[in-house]
N, C-alpha and C positions, 0 to 999 in steps of 0.2 A: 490055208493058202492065202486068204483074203489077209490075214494078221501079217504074213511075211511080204507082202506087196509093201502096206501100208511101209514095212519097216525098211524094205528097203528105199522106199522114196524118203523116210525121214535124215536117211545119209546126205538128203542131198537140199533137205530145207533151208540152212544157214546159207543159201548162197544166192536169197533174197535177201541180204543184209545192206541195209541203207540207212543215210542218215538222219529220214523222215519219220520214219518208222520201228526201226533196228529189226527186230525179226518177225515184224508183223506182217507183211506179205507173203512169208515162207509159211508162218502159223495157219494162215487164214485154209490155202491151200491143201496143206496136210490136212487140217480138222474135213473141211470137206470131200474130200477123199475118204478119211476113213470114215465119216459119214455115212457116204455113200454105200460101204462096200459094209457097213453096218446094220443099212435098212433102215439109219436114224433121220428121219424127216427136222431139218433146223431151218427155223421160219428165216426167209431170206434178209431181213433185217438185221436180226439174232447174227446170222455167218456174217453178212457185209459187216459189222464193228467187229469182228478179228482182225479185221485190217492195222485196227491203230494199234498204237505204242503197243507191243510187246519187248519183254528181253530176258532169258534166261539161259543157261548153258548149256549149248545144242545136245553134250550128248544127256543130259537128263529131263529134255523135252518132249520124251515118251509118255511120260511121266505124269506130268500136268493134261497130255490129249487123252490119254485113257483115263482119266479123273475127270477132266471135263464131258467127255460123252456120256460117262454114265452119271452123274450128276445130270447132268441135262433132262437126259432117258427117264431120271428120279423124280421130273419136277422141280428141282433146285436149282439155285443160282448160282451156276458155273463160275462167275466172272467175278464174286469176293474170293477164290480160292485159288484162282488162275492168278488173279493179282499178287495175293498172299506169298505164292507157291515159288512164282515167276522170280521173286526177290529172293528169297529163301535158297532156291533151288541153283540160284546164281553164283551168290556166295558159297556156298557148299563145293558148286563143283569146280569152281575157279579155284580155290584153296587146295582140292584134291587134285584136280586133274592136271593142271597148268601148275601150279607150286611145288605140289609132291611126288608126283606119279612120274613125271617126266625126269625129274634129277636122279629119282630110284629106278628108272629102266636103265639112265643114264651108266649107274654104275656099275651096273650086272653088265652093260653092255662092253663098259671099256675095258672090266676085268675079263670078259671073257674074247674081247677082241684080242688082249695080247696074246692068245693060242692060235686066232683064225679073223681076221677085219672081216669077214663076210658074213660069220657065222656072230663077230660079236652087233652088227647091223640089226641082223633076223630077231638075235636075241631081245633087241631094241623094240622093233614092232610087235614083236610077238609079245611081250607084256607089254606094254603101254595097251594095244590096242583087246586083248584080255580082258580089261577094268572097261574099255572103253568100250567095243560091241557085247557085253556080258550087261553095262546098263542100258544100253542103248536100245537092245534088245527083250528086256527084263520088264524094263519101265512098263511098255504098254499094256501088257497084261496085268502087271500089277495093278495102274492106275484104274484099268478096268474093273479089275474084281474089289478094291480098295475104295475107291471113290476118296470122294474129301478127307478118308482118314489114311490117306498114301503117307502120310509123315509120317505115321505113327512106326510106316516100316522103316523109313531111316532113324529113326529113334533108336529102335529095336535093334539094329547093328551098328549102334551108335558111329554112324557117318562121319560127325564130329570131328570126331578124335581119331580118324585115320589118317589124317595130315598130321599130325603128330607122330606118330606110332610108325610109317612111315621116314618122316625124315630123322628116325631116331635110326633105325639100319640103315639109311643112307650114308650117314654119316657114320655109322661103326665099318662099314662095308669100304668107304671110301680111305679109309683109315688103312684097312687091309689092301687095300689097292697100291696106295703111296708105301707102305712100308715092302709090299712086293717088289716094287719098282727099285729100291734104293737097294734091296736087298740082291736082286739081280747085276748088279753093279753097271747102271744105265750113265753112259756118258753125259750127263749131265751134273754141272756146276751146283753146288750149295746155295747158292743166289739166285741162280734162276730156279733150283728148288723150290727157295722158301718165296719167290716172285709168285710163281706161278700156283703154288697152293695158295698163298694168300689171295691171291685173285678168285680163286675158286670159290673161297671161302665169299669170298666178300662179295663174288656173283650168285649165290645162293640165296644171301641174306638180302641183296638189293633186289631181287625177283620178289617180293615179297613185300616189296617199300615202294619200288620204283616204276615206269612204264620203263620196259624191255630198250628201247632204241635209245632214252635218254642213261639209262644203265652201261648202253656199249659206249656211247660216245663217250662217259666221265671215265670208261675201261681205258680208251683209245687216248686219251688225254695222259689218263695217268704212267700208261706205259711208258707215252715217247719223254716222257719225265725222266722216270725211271733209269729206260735204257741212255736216254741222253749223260745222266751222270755217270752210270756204268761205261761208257764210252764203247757200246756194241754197235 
């Protein structure tokens, strides 16, 4: 019961996100929380510098708190591993989570929205958020029982390479998607076809290169191009 409190407040830690500290005042809080509800006495010092600079991706910041208490509990120095983990653990889940996870719920959702838009929605949440409370959830017990050697478990299911692997069925899937549509005999024009794939195409790959609003705006630019010489 104490494990699922802790977890469900970690839903709600990234929303001390500032730009003095980035998620150090959500960090600090959760760590002494679960502290508390751990029996773990952390000298008042020790807690007050979780305040400063942290940043790692909310949903695998289970992760590093269940590594850091019990390190602490060990006698060791939590704060080389939190640093370590915190960068680590950033990059990882931004590549997964925001790069790949999202464009692959994407396309299970719109394949299956052309039967039911409600049901292809659900589809949407319900994997995305799958990957997303399964580590979210997963983390602190592991960090717990794992300590400083928590990498070794994303090692072990080689983490990695699921952005990979990932947007490899994305794109075969998407592939099935557009050939369903054309094949349905969907009023739509050959040009704004290959407009509108190319754009997808090219929004996929600038998610990956670009910050998200400067992505839409060079979209938004190039369409009224576009459509301006199409005379639409």
């Amino acid at each position: 019961m104490k494990s699922l409190i802790t977890l469900f407040k970690s839903l709600f830690y990234h929303a001390g996100l500032n730009h003095e500290n980035m998620q150090g005042t959500g960090f600090f809080y959760l760590l002494k929380d679960a502290a508390k509800r751990n029996g773990v006495e952390i000298d008042s010092a020790v807690l007050e510098n979780q305040r400063k600079y942290f940043h790692t991706h909310p949903f695998l910041v289970n992760f590093i708190l269940g590594m850091w208490l019990t390190e602490y509990k060990n006698g060791s120095d939590p704060e080389t591993f939190k640093k370590a983990y915190s960068s680590a653990f950033g990059a990882l889940g931004d590549s997964f989570f925001w790069h790949s996870l999202r464009p692959f719920s994407f396309v299970f959702a719109a394949i299956t929205g052309t039967v039911d838009p409600f049901l292809g929605i659900m589809i949407y949440l319900l994997t995305f958020n799958l990957f997303h409370f399964t580590f979210l959830f997963t983390g602190y017990s592991l960090g717990m029982e794992l300590g400083r050697d928590v990498i070794v478990w994303f090692n072990r299911i080689g983490f990695n390479k699921w952005p990979e692997h990932f947007d490899l069925v994305s794109v075969f899937f998407l592939g099935v998607f557009l050939a369903y549509i054309f094949k349905t005999g969907a009023e739509i024009s050959v040009d704004v076809f290959f407009i509108a794939a190319g754009y997808l195409a090219m929004g996929l790959i600038m998610a990956k290169k670009l910050d998200i609003t400067l992505g839409l705006m060079i979209n938004l630019i190039l369409s009224g191009i576009i459509f301006f010489q199409l005379g639409v």
